[in-house]
Structures are given as structure tokens and as C-alpha cells.
N, C-alpha and C positions, 0 to 999 in steps of 0.2 A: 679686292684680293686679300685673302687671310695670309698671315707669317705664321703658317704652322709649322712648328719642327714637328722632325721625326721622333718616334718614339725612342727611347734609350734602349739600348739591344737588350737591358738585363730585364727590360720589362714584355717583351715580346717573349710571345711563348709559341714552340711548334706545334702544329693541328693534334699529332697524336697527344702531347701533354694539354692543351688544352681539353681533348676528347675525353681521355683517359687520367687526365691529373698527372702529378709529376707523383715521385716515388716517396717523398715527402709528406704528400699530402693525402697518398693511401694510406701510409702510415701512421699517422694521425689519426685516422680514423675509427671511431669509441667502434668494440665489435658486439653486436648484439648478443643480451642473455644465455645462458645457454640451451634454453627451452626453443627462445626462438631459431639460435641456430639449430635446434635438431629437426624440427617441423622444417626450415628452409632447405636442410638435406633430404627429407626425404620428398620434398614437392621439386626440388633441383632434379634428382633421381629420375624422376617421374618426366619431370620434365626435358629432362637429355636424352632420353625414349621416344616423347613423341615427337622432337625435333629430328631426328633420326629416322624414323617412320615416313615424317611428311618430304624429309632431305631426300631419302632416298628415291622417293616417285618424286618430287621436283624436278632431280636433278638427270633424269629419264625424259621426264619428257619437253624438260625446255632444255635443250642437251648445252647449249654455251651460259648462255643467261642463267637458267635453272643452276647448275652445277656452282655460280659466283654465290647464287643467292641463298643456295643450302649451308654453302660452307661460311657465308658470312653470317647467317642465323645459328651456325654449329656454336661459331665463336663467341658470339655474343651471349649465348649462355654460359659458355664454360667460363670466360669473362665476369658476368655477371655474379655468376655463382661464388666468386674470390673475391668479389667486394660486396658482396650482400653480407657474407658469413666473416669473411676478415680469415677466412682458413686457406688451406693450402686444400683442404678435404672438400670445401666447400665448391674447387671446381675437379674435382675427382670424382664426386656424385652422379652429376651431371653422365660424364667422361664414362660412369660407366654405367650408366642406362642408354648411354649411344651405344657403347659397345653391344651389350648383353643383347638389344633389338635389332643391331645389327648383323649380329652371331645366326638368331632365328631367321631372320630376311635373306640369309647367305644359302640356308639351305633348301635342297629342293623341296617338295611337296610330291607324292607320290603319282600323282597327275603327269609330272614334266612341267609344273610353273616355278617359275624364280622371278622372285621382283628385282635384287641386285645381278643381272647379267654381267659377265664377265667382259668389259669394254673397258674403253678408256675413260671416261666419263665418272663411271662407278669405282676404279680403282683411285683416278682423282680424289674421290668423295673418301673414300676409305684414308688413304694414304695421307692426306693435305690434313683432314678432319683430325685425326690422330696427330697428326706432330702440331695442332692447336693446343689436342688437350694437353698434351708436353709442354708446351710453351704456359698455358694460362696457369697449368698445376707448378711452376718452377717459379711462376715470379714472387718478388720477396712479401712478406708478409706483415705483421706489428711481432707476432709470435714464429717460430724455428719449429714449433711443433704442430704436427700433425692436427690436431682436433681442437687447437686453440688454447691449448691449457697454459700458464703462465709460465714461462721461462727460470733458470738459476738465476739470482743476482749473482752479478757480476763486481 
């Protein structure tokens, strides 16, 4: 029989801080050149388009399952794209190459096809998707400003 104590509370950390780091420890974090952030904005861009694309027939055709798994790939970019770039823009990219491919998906085609049908399912995907990118674009940063530039000393 081992005498293991328990860990000290200050050393346990919640799943989301362990997943996501604590607020600390994003902060900390050096942010890439800024050659590399711009190349990672416009492959984010790119990239919150075809996550968009493939979410929105995901989430059509595995209607419960499909719908968790679009939106938790939505997030996971717009997520990623804030700690790749260390910007606030760097999940606004993203946020709005969902948008823009989502805009063209929304409309009809002169056939009578739509790939976003007006359901519940799809307005989820819309609605939930969007208050991600709200959420991923608001949290705190190293920098206040928009596109990374260094702040006034204080």
C-alpha cells in the first residue's frame, strides 16, 4: 500500500486550463514575426472558408453528431488562429472566411438548390458558430491592439 497524498489544490489545474493554458501562460507567449503572422492570416482566412464549407454539409447530413462536430472544428480554428498569431485579428481571419463562404452557401442558385436550408440544425451552425468567433476574437491578448503592434508604455 503507497501513502500517497493528494495533490495540493494550487497545483491541479482545470481540463479547460490545462487544454487551453491558463491566461498567464498565453500571455507569455513570444508572437511570431510579422511576415509569419501575415502568411498565417491569410492561410487562417482560407482556412475558416473551408471549415465553413465542409461544416455546413457536415452538419446536414449527420444532423445531431454532424452539427457538435462542425462547430467544434469552427472553434478550433478560430481558437487556433489567436494563439498561432498572438492577435485579436488572428481569429477574426478565420471568423471571416466563415462568414464570407457562408454568405455565398446562404444563397439560392437559380436551379432552386441551397446547400444552408432554413432548419434548425443550420441556424444552430450559423448562430452558435458566430458567438465562437465573438468569444475566440475577445479574449485577452500580450497586445490591446488589433494587428499586434506594440502597445504605449505605461
Amino acid at each position: 500500500m503507497t501513502d500517497r497524498a493528494p495533490a495540493p489544490a494550487a497545483t491541479r489545474r482545470s481540463l479547460p486550463a490545462r487544454v487551453l493554458g491558463t491566461r498567464a501562460e498565453r500571455l507569455a507567449e513570444p508572437r511570431p514575426p510579422r511576415t509569419g503572422r501575415i502568411v498565417a492570416y491569410v492561410v487562417l482566412f482560407v482556412l475558416g472558408g473551408l471549415v465553413s464549407l465542409c461544416g455546413s454539409f457536415v452538419q446536414t447530413l449527420w444532423t445531431p453528431a454532424g452539427l457538435l462536430l462542425a462547430l467544434a472544428a469552427t472553434a478550433a480554428v478560430f481558437y487556433a488562429g489567436l494563439r498561432v498569431t498572438g492577435t485579436k485579428l488572428g481569429a477574426g481571419a478565420p471568423v471571416a472566411g466563415w462568414f464570407l463562404v457562408l454568405i455565398v452557401l446562404m444563397v439560392p442558385r437559380p436551379e432552386g438548390d441551397t446547400v444552408l436550408w432554413p432548419s434548425a440544425s443550420s441556424y444552430a451552425f450559423l448562430f452558435v458558430g458566430s458567438i465562437l468567433g465573438v468569444i475566440c476574437a475577445t479574449l485577452p491578448t500580450a497586445t490591446s491592439y488589433l494587428f499586434g503592434a506594440p502597445g504605449p508604455r505605461r
